[in-house]
N, C-alpha and C positions, 0 to 999 in steps of 0.2 A: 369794610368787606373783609370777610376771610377768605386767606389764600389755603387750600389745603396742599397739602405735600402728600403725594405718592409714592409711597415704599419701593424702595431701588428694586427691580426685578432680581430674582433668587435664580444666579447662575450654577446651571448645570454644573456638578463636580465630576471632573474624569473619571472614567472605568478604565481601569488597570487591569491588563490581562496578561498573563503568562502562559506562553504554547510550548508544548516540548512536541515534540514530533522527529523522530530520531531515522526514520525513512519515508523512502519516497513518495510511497502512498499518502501515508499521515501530513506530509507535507503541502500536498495535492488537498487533503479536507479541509488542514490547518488553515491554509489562503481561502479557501473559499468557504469556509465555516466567520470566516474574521470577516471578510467583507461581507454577510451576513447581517452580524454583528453591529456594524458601523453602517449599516443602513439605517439600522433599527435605532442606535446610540453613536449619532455622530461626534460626541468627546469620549472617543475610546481612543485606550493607546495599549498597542501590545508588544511586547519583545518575548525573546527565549532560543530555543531549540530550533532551527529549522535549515530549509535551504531555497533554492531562487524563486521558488513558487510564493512564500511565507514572505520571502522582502519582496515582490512584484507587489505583492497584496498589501503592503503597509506595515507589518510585523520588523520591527530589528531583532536583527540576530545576532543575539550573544556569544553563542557557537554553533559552527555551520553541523548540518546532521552529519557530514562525512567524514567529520572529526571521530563519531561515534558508530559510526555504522557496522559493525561485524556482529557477526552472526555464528553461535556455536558456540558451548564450553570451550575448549581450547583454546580459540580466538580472543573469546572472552578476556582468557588467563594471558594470553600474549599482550593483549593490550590494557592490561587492568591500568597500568599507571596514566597513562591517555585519557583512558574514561576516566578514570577518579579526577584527574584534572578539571574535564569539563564538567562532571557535576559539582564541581567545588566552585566553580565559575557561573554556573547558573542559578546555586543557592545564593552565590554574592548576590547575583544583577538580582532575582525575584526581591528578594529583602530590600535593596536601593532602591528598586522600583516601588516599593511601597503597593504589593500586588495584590489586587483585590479576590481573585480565581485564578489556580493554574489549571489548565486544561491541558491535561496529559493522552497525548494519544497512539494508544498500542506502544509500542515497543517497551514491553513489559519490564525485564527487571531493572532496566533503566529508568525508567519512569516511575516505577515505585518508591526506589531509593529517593528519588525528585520530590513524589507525592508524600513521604514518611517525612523529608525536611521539611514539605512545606505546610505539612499539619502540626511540626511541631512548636514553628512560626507563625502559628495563625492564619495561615491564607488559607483559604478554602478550596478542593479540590474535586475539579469535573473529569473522569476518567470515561473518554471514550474508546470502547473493545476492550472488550471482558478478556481477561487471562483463558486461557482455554483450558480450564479446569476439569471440564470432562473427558479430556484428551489424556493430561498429567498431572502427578502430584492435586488430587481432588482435595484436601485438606489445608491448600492454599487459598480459596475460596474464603474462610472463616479468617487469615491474616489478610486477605488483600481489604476488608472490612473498617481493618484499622487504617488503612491509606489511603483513603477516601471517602469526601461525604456521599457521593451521586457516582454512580453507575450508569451510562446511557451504552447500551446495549445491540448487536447487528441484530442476532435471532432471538425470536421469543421463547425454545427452549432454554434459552440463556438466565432468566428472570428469577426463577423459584431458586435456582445454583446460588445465586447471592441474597435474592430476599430474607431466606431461613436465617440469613445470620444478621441480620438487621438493615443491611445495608441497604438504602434506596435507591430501587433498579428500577429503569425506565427501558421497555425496549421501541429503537428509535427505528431500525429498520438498516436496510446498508445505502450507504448515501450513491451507488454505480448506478442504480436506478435513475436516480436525480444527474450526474454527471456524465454521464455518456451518451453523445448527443443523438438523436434520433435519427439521423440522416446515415449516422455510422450501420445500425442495428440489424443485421439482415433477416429479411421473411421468404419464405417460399416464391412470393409474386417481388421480390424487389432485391434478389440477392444479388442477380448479375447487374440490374444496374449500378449497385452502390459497389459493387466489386467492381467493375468498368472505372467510376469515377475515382475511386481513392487508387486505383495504378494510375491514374494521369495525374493527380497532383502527386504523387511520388514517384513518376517519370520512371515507374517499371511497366514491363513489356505488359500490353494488353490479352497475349495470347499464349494458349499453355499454363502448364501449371508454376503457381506460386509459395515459395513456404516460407513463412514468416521464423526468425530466430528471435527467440527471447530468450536471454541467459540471467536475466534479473538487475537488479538496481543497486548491488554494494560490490565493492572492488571484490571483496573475498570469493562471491558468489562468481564472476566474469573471471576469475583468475581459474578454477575451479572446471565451470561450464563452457568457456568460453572454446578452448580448443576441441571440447567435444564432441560442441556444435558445426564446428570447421569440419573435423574429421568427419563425421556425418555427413556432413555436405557433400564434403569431396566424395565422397561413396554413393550418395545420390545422383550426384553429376557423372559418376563416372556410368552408370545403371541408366542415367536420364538425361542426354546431353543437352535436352532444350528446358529441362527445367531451370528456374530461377529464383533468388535466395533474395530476402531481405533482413536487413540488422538495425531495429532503430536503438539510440544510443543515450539513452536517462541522463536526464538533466543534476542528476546528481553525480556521475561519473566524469573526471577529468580528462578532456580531449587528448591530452600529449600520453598519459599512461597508457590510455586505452590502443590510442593509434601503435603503440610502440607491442604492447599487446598483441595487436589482431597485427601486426608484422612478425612476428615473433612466431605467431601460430597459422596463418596462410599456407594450405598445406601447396597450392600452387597456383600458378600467373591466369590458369582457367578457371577457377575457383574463382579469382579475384576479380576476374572479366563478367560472371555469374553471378557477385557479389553486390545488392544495393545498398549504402549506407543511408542510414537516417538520424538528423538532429533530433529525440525525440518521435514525438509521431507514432508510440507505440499503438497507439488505438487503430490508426488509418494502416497501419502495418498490417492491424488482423484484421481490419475490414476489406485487405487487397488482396490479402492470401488465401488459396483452397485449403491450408490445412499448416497448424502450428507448431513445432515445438518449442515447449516454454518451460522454464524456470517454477516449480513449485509455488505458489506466493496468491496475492490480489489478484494479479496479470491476470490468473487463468479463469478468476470471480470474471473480469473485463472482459475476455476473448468469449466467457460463455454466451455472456448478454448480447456481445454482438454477433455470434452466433457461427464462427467460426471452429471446427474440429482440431480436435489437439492431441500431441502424446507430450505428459506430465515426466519431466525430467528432476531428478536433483541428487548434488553428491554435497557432502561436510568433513571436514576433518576424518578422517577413519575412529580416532577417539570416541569423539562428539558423538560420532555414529553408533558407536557401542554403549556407551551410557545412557543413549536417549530411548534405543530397542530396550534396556532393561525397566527406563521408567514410565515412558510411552505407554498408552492401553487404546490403540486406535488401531482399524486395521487399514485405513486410508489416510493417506494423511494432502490430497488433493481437495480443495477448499470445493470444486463442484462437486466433485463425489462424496464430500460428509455432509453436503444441503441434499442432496437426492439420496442419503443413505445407499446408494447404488454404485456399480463398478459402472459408471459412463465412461471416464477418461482413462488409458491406460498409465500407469507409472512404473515407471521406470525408476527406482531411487537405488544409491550407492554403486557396488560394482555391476550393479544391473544395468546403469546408466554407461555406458557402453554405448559406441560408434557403431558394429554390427547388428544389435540389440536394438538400438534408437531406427537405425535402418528398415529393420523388419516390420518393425511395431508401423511404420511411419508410411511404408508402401501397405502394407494390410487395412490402415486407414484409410489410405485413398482410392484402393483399388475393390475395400469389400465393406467398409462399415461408414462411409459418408454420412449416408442415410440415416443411420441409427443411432451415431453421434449427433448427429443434428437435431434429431428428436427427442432427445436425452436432457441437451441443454435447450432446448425451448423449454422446456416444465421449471428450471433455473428460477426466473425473474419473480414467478407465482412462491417464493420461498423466502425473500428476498424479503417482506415488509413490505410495508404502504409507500410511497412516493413520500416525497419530502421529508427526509430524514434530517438533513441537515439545517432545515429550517426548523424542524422540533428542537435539536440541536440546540439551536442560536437562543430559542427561548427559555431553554432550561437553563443555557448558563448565565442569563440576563435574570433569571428568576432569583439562579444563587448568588450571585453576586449584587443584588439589587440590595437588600437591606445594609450594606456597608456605605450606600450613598445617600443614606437618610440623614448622614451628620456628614456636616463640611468637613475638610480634611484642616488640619493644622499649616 
């Protein structure tokens, strides 16, 4: 009798991925773009760029984002030797890793520099969020080409910007759609309730008005806005004594700087009393408030969706500021207001961002355009791409990276 012998089963070879994600946001898709991922290919393994959101999710972190995090030419220049360190540390780890895709997301010229090493090592490169090329510097467009093989894309005016020069652009949509939970979301028939619930689990007052502070997610930006937003306060409170303030606190910001911070900037012991802190929580933040002010950024993509009114703040370097007016060609630079091509949210940028000015803008919201900002961002979501962005996401980069797993590794 013949015995036959059955050929050893052909073991899955690891996918090897590398995330750079250099803020908060990105670090927020990164974790949950990976576990995605690792649904779909449970011998993945990923490291790079990120912070607590990226190692919750199974990602090691070769450098934390807050290493990297400023924001601004000047800033830039202040910290070149820092950053040149960390991307010198994550060209190592990508190369040691033996990395099959790095998957760069947004935070541009950082990432590029990332994307230029690691095309010229062979790994392949998934870059998600387009450089905003029709904002500045349009001619960057044709080198961001060379830094990448794939382009997945927020909007679909986005697409023909980089297709023209070869590169293959996919538009995936913005992933707020997909991660912002439905229960947050306010409508007409359902806003006081979910307003009701997110002040009890943030143990603010149920009654009277609420404003949410968002000053943004990198140290430069808090150092900047963050007194602003006090003094503001204190001028609403002293105008509105039963109003009530909340501050949730990004998980990429360190507790002891911050606290020493917001002591530092307290303009007083009432304020402090008026004052809710929050570990995070930025979402339940704007789902509890009548009305926002926030930091320029994604935040205010988030606050739209849920549906919450805002006045759009932001200050930079005074430099930064002057060389971005001369290269800049926008004349908003609020992320709802360049999806609705429309003045919906007020801004407020540089010396305009001002405590009297923040004041004005902030009661003329609540007292005469509620209404009108509410209606402005409900048309948002219809702008926004299809649902499941970041599950198109997961497939694209399981597409690119898939033919490197057709031969066993050494």
């Amino acid at each position: 009798m013949t015995t036959s012998i059955s050929p050893a089963p052909t073991q899955t070879p690891p996918l090897r991925l590398f995330f750079a994600a250099g803020e908060a946001s990105g670090d927020h898709y990164a974790a949950e773009l990976f576990l995605r991922i690792k649904s779909q290919y449970p011998h993945c393994q990923a490291q790079g760029l990120g912070g607590a959101e990226s190692r919750a999710a199974g990602i090691k972190t070769v450098v934390d984002l807050q290493t990297v995090s400023v924001m601004g030419l000047v800033e830039v220049l202040k910290h070149y030797g820092q950053l040149k360190r960390a991307l010198n540390a994550l060209i190592e780890a990508m190369v040691a890793h033996n990395t099959d895709l790095l998957i760069a997301i947004d935070f541009q010229e950082f990432n590029q520099r990332l994307a230029k090493a690691a095309r010229k090592r062979g790994v392949k490169v998934l870059f998600f969020v387009a450089p905003q090329v029709w904002a500045w510097r349009p001619k960057r467009a044709a080198k961001f080409a060379q830094v990448a093989d794939h382009l997945a894309v927020l909007f679909d005016f986005e697409v023909p910007l980089f297709a023209k020069y070869g590169l293959p652009t996919t538009h995936v949509g913005h992933p707020l759609r997909d991660l912002i939970p439905a229960e947050l979301c306010k409508t007409a028939a359902t806003a006081t309730l979910i307003q009701t619930q997110a002040r009890q689990n943030l143990n603010v007052s149920r009654e009277g008005i609420v404003i949410g502070l968002l000053p943004g997610s990198r140290q430069s930006e808090l150092t900047r806005l963050l007194p602003v937003l006090l003094a503001t306060a204190q001028r609403l409170l002293d105008e509105h004594p039963t109003w009530r303030f909340v501050l949730p606190l990004a998980s990429s910001i360190p507790p002891d700087w911050f606290n020493a911070l917001l002591a530092e900037s307290l303009p007083s012991p009432a304020l402090k009393a008026a004052l809710t802190l929050t570990s995070g929580q930025a979402r339940r933040v704007m789902a509890a408030a009548d009305a926002l002010i926030i930091a320029s950024g994604t935040a205010t993509l988030e606050a739209a969706l849920i549906g919450t009114p805002m006045v759009l703040i932001y200050k930079t370097h005074p430099l930064t500021y002057r060389i971005a007016r001369y290269l800049v060609n926008v004349a908003r630079i609020g992320l709802p207001n360049i999806v609705l091509g429309q003045d919906c949210v007020p801004e407020l940028i540089q010396d305009d961002a001002n405590p009297p000015a923040i004041q004005a803008e902030l009661n003329h919201l609540i007292h005469d355009e509620m209404d009108n900002q509410r209606a402005c961002l409900n048309a948002i979501a219809a702008h926004l791409g299809p649902l499941g962005a970041l599950d198109q996401l997961a497939q694209l980069a399981l597409h690119l990276a898939a033919p490197s797993q057709t031969t066993a590794r050494n």
